[in-house]
BAFI-3210 file (N, C-alpha, C; in Angstrom, 3 decimals, decimal comma, padded with zeros to 6 digits):
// residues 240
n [1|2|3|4|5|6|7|8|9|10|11|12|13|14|15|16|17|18|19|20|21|22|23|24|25|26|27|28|29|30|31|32|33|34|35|36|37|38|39|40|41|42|43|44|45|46|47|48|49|50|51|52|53|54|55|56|57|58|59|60|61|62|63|64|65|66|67|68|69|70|71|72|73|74|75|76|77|78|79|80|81|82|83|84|85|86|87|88|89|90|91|92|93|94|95|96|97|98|99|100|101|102|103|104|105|106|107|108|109|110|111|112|113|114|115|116|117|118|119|120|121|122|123|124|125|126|127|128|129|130|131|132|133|134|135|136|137|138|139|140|141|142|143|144|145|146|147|148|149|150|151|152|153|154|155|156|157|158|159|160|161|162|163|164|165|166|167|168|169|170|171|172|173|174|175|176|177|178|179|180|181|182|183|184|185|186|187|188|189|190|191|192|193|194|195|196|197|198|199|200|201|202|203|204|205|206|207|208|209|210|211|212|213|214|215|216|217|218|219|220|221|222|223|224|225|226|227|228|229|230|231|232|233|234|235|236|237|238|239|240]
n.u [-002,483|-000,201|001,645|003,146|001,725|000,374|-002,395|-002,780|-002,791|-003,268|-003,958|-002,530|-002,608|-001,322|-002,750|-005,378|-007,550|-010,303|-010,089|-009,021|-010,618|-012,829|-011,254|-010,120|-012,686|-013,459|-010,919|-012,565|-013,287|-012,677|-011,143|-010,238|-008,922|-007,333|-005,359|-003,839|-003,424|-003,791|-005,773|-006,439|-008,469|-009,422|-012,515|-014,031|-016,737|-018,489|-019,040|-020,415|-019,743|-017,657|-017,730|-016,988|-014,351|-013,814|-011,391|-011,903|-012,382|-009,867|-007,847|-005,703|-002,125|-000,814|001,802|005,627|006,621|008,051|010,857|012,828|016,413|016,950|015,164|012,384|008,868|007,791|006,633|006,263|008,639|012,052|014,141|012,823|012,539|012,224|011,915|009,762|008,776|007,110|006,070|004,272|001,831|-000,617|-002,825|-002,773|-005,299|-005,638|-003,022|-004,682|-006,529|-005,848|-004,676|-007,388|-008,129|-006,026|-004,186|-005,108|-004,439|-002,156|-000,902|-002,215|-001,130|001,487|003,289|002,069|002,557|005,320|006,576|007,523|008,940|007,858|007,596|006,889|007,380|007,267|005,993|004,864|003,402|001,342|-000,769|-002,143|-002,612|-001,187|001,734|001,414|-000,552|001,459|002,849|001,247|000,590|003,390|003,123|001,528|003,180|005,011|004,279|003,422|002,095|001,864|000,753|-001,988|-002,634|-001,796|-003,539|-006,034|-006,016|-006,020|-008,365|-010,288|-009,854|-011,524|-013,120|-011,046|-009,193|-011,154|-011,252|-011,317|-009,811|-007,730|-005,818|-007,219|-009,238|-007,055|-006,257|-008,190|-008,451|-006,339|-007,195|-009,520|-007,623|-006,961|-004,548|-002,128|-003,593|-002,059|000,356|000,256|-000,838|000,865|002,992|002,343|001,675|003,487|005,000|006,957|007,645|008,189|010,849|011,692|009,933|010,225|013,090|012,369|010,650|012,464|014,639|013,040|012,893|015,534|015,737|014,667|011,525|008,594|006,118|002,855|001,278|004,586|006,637|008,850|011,162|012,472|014,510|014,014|012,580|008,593|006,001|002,479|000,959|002,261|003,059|002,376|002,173|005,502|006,131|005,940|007,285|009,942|009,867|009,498|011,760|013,523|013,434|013,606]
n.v [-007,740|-009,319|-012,772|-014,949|-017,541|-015,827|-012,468|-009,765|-006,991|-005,349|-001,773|001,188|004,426|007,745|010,319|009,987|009,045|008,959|007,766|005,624|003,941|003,225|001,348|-000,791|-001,478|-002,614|-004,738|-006,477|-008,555|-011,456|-014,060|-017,802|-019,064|-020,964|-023,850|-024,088|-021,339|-018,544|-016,374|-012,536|-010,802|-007,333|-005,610|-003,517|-003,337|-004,948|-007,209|-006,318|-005,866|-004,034|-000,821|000,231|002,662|005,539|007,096|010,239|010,172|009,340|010,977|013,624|013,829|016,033|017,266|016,458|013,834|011,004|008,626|006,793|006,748|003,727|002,974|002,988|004,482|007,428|009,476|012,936|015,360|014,695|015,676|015,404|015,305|012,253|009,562|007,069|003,620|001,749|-001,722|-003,504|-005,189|-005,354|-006,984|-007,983|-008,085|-006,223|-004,437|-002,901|-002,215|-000,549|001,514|002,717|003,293|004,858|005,722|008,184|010,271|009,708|010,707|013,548|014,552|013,977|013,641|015,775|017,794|018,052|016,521|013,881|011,768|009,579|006,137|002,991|000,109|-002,934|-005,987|-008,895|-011,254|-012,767|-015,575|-015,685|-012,324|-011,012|-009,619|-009,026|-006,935|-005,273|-004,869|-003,761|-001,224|-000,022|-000,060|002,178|004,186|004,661|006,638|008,798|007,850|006,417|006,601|007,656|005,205|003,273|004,146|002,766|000,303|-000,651|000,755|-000,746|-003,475|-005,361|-006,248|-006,716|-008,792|-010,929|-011,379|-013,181|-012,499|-010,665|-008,440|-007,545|-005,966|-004,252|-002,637|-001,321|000,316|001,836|003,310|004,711|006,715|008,278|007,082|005,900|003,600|001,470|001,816|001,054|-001,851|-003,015|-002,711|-004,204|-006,822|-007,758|-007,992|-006,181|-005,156|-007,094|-008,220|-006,369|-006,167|-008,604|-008,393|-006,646|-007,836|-009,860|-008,401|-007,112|-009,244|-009,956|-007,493|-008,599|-008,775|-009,590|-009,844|-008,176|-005,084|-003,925|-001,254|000,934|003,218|005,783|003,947|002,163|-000,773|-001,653|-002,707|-002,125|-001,250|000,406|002,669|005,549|006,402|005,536|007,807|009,974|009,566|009,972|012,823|014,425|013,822|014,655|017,135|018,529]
n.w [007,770|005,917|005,615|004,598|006,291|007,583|007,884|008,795|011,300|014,165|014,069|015,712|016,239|017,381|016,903|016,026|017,046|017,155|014,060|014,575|016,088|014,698|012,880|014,770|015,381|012,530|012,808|014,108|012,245|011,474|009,804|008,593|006,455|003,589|003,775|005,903|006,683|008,432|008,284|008,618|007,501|007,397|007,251|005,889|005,016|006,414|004,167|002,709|000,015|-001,935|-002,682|-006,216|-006,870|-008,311|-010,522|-010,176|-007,305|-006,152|-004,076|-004,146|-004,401|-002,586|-002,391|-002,980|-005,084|-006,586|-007,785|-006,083|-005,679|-005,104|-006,877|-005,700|-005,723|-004,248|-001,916|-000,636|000,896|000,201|001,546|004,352|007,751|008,716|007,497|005,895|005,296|003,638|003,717|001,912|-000,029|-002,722|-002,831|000,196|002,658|004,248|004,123|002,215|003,947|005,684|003,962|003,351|005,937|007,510|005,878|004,425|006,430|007,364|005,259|005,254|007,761|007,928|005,464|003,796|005,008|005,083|006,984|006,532|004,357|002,247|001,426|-000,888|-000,778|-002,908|-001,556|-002,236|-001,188|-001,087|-002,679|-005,892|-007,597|-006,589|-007,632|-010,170|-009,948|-008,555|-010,659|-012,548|-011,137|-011,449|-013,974|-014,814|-013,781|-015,212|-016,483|-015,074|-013,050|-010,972|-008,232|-008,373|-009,119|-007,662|-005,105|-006,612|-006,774|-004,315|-002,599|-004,921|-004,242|-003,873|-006,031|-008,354|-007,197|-007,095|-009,994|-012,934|-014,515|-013,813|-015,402|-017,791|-015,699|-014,602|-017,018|-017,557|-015,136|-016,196|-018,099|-017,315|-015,653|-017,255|-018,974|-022,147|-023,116|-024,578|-024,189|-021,498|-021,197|-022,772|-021,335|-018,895|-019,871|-021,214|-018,831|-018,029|-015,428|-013,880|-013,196|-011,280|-009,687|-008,316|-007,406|-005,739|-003,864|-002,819|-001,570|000,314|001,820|002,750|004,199|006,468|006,835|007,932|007,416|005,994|006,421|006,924|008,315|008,606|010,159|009,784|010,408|011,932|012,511|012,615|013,589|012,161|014,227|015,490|013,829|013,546|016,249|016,483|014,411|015,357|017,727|016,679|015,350|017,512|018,919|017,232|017,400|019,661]
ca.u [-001,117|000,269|002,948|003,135|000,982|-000,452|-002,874|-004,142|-002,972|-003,959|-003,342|-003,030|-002,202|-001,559|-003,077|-005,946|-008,538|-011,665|-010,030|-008,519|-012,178|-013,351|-009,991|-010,331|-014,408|-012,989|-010,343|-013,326|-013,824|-011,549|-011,534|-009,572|-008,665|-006,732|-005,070|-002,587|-003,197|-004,602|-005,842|-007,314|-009,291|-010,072|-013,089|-014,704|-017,887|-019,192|-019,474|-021,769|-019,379|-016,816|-018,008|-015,550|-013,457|-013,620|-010,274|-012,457|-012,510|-008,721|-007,235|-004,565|-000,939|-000,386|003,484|006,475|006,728|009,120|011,868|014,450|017,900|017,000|013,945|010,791|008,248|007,882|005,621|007,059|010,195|012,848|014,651|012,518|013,663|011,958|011,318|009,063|008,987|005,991|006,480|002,930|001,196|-002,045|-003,331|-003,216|-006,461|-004,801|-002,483|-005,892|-007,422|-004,044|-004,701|-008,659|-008,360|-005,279|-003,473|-004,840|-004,310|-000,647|-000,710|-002,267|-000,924|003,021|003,542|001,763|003,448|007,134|007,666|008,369|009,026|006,946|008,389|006,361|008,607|006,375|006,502|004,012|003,674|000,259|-000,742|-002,853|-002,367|000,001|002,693|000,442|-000,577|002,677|003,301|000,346|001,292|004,647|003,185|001,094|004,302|005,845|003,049|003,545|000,350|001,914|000,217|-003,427|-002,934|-001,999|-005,226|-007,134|-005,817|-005,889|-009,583|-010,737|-009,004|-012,386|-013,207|-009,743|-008,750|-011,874|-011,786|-010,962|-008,789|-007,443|-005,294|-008,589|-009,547|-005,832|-006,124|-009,644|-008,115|-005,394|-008,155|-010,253|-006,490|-005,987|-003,047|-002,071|-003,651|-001,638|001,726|000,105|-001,518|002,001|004,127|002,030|001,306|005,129|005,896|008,303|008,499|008,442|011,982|012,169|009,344|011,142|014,185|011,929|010,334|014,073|015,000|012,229|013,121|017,085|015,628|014,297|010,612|008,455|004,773|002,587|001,819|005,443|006,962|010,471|010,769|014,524|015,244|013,519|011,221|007,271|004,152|001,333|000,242|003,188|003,768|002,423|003,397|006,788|006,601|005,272|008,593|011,055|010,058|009,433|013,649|014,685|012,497|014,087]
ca.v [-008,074|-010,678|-013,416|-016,435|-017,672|-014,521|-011,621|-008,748|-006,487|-003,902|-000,798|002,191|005,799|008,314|011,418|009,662|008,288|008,594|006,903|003,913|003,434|002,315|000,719|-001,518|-002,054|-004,217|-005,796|-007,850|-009,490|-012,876|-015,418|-018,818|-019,158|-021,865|-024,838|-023,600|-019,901|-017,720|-014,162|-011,463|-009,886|-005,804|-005,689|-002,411|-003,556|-005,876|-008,191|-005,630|-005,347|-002,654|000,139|000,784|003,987|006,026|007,864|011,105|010,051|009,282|012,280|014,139|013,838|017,279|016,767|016,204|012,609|010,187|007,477|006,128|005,736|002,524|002,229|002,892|005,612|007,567|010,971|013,701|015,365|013,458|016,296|015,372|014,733|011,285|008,687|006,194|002,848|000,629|-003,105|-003,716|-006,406|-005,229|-008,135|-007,889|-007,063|-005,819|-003,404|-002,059|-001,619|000,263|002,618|003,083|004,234|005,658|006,017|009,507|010,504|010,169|011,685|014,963|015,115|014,362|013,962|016,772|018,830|018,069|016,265|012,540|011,220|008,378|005,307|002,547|-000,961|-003,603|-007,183|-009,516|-012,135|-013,318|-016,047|-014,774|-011,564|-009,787|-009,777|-008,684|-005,725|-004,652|-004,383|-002,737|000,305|000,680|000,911|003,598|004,892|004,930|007,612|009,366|007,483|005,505|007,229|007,115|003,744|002,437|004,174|002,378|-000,810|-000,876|000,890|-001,610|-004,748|-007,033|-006,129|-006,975|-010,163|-011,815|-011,457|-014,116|-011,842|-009,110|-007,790|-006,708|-004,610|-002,906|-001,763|-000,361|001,373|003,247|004,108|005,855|007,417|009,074|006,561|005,558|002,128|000,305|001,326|000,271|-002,858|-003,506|-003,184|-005,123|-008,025|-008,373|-008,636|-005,665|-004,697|-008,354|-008,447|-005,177|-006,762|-009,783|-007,392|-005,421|-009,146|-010,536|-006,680|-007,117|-010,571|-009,761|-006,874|-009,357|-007,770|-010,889|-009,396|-006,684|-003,786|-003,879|000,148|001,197|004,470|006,100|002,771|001,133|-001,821|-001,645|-003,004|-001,221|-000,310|001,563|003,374|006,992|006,302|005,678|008,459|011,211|009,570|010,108|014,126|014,532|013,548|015,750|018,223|018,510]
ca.w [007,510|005,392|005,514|004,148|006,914|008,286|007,487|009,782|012,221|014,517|014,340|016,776|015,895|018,619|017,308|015,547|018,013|016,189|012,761|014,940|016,643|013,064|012,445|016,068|014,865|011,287|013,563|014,464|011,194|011,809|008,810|008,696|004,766|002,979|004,168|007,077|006,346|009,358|007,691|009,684|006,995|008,031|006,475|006,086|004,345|006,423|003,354|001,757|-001,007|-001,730|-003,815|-006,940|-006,724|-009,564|-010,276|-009,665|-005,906|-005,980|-003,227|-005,125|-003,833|-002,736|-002,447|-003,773|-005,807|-007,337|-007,560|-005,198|-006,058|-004,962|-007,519|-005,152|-005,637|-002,705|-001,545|000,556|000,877|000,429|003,229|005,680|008,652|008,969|006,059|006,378|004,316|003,971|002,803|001,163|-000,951|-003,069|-002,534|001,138|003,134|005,996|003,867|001,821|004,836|006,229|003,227|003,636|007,321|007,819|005,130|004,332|007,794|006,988|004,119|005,285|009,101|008,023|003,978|002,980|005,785|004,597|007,824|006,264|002,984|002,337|001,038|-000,951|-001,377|-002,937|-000,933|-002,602|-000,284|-001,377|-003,994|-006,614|-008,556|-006,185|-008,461|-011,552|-009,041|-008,423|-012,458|-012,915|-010,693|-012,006|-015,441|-014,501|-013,107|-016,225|-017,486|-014,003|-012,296|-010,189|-006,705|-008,363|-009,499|-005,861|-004,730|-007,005|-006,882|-003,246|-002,968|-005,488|-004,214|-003,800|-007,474|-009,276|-006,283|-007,358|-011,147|-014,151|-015,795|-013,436|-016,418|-018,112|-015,206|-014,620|-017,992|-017,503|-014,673|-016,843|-019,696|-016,301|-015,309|-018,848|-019,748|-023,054|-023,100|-025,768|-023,833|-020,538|-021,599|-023,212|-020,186|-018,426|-020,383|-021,483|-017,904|-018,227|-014,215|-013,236|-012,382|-010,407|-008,292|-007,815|-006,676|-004,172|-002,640|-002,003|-000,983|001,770|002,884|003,538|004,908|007,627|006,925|007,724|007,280|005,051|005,892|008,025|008,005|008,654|010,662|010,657|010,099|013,161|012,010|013,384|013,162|011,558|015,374|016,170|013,018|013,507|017,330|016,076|013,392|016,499|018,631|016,124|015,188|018,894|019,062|016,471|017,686|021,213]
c.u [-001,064|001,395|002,244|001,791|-000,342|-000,967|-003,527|-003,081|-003,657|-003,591|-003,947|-002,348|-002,303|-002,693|-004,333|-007,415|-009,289|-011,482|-010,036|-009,888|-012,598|-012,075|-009,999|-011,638|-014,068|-012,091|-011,608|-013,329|-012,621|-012,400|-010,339|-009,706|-007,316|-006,398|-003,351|-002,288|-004,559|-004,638|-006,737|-007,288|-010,430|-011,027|-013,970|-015,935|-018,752|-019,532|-020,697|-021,271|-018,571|-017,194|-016,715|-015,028|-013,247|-012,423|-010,782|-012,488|-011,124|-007,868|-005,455|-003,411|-000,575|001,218|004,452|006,665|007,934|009,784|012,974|015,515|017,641|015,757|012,373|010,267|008,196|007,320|006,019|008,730|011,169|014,200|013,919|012,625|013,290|011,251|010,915|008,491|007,766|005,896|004,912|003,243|-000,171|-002,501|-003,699|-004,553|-006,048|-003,976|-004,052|-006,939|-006,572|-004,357|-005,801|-008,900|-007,628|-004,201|-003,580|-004,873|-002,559|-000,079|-001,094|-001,248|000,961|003,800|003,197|002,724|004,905|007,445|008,159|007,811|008,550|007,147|007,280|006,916|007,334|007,090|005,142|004,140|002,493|-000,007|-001,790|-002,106|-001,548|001,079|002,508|-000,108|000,113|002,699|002,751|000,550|002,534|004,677|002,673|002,014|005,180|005,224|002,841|002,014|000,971|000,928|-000,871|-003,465|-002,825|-003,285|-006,121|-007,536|-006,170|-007,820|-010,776|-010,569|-009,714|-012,424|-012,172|-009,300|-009,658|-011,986|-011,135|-009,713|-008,024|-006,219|-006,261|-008,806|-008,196|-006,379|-006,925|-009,036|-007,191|-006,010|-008,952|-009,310|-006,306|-004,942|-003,185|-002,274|-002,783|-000,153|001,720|-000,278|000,102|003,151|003,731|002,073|002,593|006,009|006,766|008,734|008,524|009,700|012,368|011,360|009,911|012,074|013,347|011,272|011,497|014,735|014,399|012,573|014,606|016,820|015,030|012,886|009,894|007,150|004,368|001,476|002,888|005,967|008,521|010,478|012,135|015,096|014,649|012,213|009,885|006,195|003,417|000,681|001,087|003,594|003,831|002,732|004,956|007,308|006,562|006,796|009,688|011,049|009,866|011,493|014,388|014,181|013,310|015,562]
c.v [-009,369|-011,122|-014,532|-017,410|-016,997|-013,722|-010,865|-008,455|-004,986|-002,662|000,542|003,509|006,711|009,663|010,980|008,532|007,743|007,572|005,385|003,594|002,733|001,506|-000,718|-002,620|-003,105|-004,671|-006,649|-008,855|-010,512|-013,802|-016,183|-018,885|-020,140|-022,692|-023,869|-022,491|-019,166|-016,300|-013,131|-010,454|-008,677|-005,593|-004,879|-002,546|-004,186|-007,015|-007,735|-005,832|-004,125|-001,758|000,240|002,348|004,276|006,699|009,452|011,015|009,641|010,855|012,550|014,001|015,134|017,102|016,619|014,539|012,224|009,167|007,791|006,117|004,277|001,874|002,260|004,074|005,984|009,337|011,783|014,120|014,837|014,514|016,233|014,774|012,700|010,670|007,193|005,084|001,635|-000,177|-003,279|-004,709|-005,643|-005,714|-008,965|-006,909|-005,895|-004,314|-002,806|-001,314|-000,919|001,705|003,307|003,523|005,155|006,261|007,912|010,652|010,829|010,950|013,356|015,141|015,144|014,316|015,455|017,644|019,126|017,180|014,913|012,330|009,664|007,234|003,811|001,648|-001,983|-005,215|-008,106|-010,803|-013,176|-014,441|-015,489|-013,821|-010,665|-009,169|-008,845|-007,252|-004,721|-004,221|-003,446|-001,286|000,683|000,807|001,555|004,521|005,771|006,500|008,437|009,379|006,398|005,505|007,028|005,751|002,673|002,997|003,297|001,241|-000,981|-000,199|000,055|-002,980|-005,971|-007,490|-007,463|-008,815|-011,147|-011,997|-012,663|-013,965|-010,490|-008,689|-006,720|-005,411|-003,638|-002,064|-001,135|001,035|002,601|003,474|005,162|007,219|008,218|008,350|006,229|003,843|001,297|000,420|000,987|-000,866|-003,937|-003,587|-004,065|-006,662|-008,464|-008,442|-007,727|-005,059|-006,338|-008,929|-007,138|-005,327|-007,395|-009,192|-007,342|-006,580|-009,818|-009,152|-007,180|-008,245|-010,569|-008,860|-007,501|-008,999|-009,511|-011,038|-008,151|-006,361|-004,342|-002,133|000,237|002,853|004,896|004,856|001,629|000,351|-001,710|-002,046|-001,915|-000,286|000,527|002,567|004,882|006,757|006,910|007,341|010,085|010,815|010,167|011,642|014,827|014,918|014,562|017,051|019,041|019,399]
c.w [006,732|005,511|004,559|004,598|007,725|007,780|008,547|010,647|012,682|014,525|014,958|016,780|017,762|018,740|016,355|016,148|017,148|015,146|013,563|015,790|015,841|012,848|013,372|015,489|013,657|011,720|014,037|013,596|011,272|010,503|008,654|007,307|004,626|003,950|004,956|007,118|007,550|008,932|008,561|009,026|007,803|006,471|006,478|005,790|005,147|005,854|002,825|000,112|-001,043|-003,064|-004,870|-006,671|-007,854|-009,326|-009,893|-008,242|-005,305|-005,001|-004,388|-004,071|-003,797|-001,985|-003,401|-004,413|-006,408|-007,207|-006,203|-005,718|-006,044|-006,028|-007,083|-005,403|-003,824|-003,004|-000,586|000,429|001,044|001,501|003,923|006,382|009,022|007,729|006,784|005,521|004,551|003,364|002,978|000,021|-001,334|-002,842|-001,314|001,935|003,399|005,667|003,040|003,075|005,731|005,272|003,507|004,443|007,592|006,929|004,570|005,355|007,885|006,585|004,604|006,525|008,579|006,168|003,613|003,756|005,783|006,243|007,580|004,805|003,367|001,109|000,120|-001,349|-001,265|-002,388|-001,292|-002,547|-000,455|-002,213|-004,628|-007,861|-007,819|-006,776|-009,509|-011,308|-008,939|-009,565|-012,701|-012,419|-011,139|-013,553|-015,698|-014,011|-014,094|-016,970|-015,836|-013,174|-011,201|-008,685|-007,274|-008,555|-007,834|-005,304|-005,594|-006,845|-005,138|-002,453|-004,015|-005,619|-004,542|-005,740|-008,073|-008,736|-007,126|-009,008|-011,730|-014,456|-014,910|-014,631|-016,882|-017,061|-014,846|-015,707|-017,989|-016,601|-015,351|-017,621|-018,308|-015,811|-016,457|-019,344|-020,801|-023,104|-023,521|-024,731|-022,714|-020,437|-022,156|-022,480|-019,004|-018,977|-021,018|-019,982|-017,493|-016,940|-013,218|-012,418|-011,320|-009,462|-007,908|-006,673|-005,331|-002,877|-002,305|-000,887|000,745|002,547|003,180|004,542|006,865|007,650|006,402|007,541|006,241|006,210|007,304|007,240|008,771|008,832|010,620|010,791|011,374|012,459|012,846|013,006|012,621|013,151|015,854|015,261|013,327|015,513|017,259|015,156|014,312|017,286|017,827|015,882|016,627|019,466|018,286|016,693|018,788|020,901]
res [x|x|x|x|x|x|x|x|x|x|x|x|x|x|x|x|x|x|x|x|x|x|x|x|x|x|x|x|x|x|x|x|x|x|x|x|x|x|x|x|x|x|x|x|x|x|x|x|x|x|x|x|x|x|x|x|x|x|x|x|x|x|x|x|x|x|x|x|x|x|x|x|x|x|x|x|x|x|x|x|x|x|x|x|x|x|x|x|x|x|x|x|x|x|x|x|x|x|x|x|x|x|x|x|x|x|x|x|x|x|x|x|x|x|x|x|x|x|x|x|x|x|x|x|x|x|x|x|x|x|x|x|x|x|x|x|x|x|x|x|x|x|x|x|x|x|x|x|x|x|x|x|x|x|x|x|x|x|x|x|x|x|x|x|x|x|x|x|x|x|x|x|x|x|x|x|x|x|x|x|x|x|x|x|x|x|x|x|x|x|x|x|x|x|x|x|x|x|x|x|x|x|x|x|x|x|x|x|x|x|x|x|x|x|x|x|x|x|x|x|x|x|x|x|x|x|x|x|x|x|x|x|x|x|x|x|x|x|x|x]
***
């Protein structure tokens, strides 16, 4: 998890033992970073290193896709009975390592199945390239990549976090995606979703949303450990 101050939590699925065993296991990794910043880097590697992710290893979105009225991409029927909104930072461990365990756990057990539309509102809470992150997926968006490009970026986080130039490697990523370099390279580097991030990080902070990954169930706010909990209570209710 990230705030301002914070990074890391735990999280605890109901119908997902086995994943959250490994999920529990990189809750060990505890690191103290910057000057008054407590992060609780989930750190799948050990500190081996994170392999890159070729877009060949990117899981296909078998679903329905698209915009918000309100501007967000989002996966899953947008009739189903439960939508589910996840305030993320690229640039957070905590949410990369949210995607890497469970994220396609989501995706198959209630996206793919039509039972929740899946919500992605960017909150880039980080310093760094969070920001630059954000852009980058919504100008793969523009060229209807937005969903591989959040896998990649978020599967390739150590990579890109640590570089010189993370510009350079976005754009690599949309030449691996098939995009038209020159008009991704050009909506990035002019900045041109800079203010619709802006939007979506004030969005999240009226919203009262005071951490990443935080999720929004039927409208009930939750930690990362209660999400599929929460997301099993709520079709449980309409179920009945």
């Amino acid at each position: 998890m990230s705030t301002r101050s914070q990074r890391g939590r735990k999280v605890q699925a109901k119908n997902s033992q086995k994943t959250l065993r490994n999920f529990y296991i990189a809750l060990a990794v505890v690191a103290v970073v910057g000057v008054g910043l407590l992060a609780f880097y989930l750190v799948g590697n050990a500190g081996s290193g994170t392999a890159t992710t070729s877009p060949d290893q990117v899981s296909p979105i078998n679903a329905p896709t698209g915009i918000t009225p309100e501007g967000f991409y989002y996966k899953g029927d947008p009739e189903a009975p439960v939508t589910v909104i996840e305030y993320s930072d690229f640039q957070c461990p905590a949410c990369a390592r949210y995607h890497t365990v469970l994220g396609s756990d989501v995706d198959s057990q209630y996206v793919e199945t039509g039972r929740i539309q899946f919500i992605f509102h960017e909150f880039p809470v980080t310093d760094g390239y969070a920001v630059t992150a954000a852009q980058a997926a919504r100008a793969a968006g523009e060229q209807g990549q937005f969903w591989p490009m959040h896998d990649l970026l978020f599967e390739n986080q150590d990579e890109w976090r640590s570089s010189m130039n993370p510009e350079t490697v976005f754009i690599n990523y949309a030449e691996q995606l098939g995009l038209d370099r020159d008009q991704f390279a050009e909506a990035l580097q002019s900045n041109k979703y800079r203010e619709q991030v802006q939007v979506a990080e004030q969005s999240a902070m009226q919203a009262g949303i005071q951490a990443t990954p935080t999720f929004v169930v039927n409208g009930r706010q939750v930690s990362a450990n209660d999400v599929i909990m929460t997301i099993e209570s709520e079709l449980d209710t309409l179920e009945q």
